[in-house]
C-alpha positions in Angstrom: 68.3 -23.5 -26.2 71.6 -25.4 -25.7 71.2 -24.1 -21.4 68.1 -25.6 -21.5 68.8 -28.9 -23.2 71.8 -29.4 -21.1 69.5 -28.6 -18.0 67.0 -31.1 -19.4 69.6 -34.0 -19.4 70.9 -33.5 -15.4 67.1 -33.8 -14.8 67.3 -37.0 -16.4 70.4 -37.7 -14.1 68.4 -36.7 -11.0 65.8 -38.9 -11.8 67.5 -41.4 -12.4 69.3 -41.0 -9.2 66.2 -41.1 -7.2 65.4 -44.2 -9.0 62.5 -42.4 -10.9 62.5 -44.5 -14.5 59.3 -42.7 -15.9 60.5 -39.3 -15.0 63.4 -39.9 -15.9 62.5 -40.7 -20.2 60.3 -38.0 -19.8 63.4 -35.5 -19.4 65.0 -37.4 -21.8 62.2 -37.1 -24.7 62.2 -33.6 -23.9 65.9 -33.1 -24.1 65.9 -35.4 -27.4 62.9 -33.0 -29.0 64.4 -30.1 -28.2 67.9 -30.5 -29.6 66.5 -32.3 -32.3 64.5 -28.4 -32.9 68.0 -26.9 -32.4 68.9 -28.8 -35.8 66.7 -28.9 -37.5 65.4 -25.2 -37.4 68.9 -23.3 -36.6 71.0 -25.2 -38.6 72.8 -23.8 -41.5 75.5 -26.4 -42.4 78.3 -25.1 -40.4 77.1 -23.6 -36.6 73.8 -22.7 -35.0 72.3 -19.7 -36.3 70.2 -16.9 -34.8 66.8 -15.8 -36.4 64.9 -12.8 -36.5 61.6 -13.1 -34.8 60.5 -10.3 -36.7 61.1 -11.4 -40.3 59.8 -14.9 -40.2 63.3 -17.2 -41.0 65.5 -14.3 -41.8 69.0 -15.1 -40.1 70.7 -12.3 -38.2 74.4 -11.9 -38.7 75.7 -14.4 -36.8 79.3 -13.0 -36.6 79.0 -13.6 -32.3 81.1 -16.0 -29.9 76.5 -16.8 -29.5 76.2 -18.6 -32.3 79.1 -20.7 -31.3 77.6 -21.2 -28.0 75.8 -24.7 -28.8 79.1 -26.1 -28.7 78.6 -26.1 -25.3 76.3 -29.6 -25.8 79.8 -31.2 -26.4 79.2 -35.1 -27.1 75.3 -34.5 -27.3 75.9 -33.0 -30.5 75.8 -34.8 -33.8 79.8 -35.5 -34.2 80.0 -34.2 -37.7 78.1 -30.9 -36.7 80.7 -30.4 -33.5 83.1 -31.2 -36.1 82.2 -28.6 -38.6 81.2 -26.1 -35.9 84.7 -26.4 -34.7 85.7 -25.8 -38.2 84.4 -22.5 -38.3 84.8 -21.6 -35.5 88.9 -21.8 -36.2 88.6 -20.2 -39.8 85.6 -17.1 -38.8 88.6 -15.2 -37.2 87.5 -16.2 -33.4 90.0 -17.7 -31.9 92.9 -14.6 -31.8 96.6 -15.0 -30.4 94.5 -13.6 -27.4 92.1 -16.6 -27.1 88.4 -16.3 -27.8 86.9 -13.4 -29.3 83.4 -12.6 -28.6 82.3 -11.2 -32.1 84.9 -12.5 -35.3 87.6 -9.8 -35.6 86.6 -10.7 -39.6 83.5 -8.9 -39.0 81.9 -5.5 -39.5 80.3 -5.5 -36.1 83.6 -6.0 -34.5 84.7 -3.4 -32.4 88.1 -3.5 -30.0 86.5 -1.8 -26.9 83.1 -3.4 -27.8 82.4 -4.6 -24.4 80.6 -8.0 -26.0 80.8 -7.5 -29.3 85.1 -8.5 -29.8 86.5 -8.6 -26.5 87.8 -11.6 -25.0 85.7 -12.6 -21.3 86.8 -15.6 -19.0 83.0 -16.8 -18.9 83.0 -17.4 -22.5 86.7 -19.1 -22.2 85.7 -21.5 -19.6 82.9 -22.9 -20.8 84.2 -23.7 -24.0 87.3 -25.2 -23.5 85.7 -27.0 -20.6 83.3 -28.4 -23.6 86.5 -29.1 -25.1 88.1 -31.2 -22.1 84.6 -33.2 -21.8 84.6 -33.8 -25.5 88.0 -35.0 -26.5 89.4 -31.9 -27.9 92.1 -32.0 -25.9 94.8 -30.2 -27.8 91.9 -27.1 -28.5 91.6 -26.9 -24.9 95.0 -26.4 -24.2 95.5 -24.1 -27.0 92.9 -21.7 -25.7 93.8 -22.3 -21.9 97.2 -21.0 -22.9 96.3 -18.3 -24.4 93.8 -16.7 -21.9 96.4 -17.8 -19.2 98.9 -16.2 -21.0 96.9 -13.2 -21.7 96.0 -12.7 -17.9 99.8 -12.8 -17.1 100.8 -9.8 -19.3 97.7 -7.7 -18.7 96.0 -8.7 -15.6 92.5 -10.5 -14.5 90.8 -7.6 -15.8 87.1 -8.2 -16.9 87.6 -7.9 -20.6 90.4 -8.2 -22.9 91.4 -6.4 -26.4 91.4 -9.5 -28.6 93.8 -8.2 -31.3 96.3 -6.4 -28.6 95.5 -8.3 -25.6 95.4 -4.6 -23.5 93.2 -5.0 -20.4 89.8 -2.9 -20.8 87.7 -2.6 -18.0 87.7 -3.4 -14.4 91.5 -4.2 -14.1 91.0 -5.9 -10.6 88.4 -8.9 -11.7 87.9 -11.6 -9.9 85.9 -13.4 -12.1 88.8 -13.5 -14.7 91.2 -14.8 -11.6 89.0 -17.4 -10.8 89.0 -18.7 -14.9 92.7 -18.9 -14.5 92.6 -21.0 -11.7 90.6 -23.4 -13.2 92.1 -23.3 -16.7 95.8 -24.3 -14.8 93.6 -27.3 -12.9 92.5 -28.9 -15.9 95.9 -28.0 -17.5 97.8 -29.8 -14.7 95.1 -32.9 -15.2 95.9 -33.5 -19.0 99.3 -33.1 -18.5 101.8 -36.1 -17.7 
């Protein structure tokens, strides 16, 4: 939901580009309604939660880097729920000396080798300390930047990363994971005196 309401907004920003005012609100209202669904039915006082289709309102176990991913909304978010999703996102055991696990390593579902459900993955690194740049997290940013960037220099770009040992795990020539570091030393370089 948080894709689409981000996508919803640069719509607005097209429209507006090509001088389209009524187009424009229209993504906007749309954008508005649906984060204002993203609160109001997937909130649970400290992140975004999951629910279970099946059972009507029953939560799943929202121990995933997924439920985190709304952070991703930055400065669209209410401040106080960035602030608290932040929050738990530092005390649920996600962020490691490794960077950013993709299930809590406080979890039952966490496993080391779990492909996404512990292991730390450049896509999930950029875009949240990018969120973190846009916002005004700054010091977060850097703290996480370091930390992958320092995690690719003793074990390699591989695709995944152990998040408790920081060992490589699969694909050990990954260009993906190169690419992240790239950009994580640009916006390093750019905060930096």
């Amino acid at each position: 939901m948080a894709f689409l309401i981000k996508q919803l907004d640069y719509l607005e920003l097209l429209a507006k580009k090509l001088v389209k005012e009524e187009e424009a609100q229209e993504w906007r209202t749309r954008s508005d309604r649906m984060l204002n669904i993203l609160i109001t039915d997937f909130w649970n006082g400290k992140k975004i939660i999951s629910k279970n289709i099946v059972k009507e309102n029953a939560s799943l176990a929202n121990t995933c880097l997924l439920s985190y991913i709304p952070i991703i909304l930055g400065n669209i978010l209410p401040k106080e729920k960035q602030t608290k999703m932040i929050k738990s996102l530092k005390s649920e055991g996600f962020i490691t000396a490794y960077g950013l696990a993709t299930e809590s390593i406080k979890s039952k579902n966490y496993e080391s080798d779990g492909y996404w459900r512990g292991p730390i993955w450049a896509p999930t690194t950029f875009l949240v300390t990018d969120v973190f740049f846009q916002s005004g997290k700054k010091t977060l940013a850097l703290e996480l930047c370091q930390k992958y960037m320092a995690l690719c220099q003793k074990s390699g770009f591989a695709e995944n990363y152990n998040a408790l040992t920081g060992e490589a795990l699969r694909d050990l020539a990954y260009t993906c994971s190169s690419s992240v570091f790239l950009l994580l030393a640009k916006q390093i370089k750019s905060v930096k005196p």
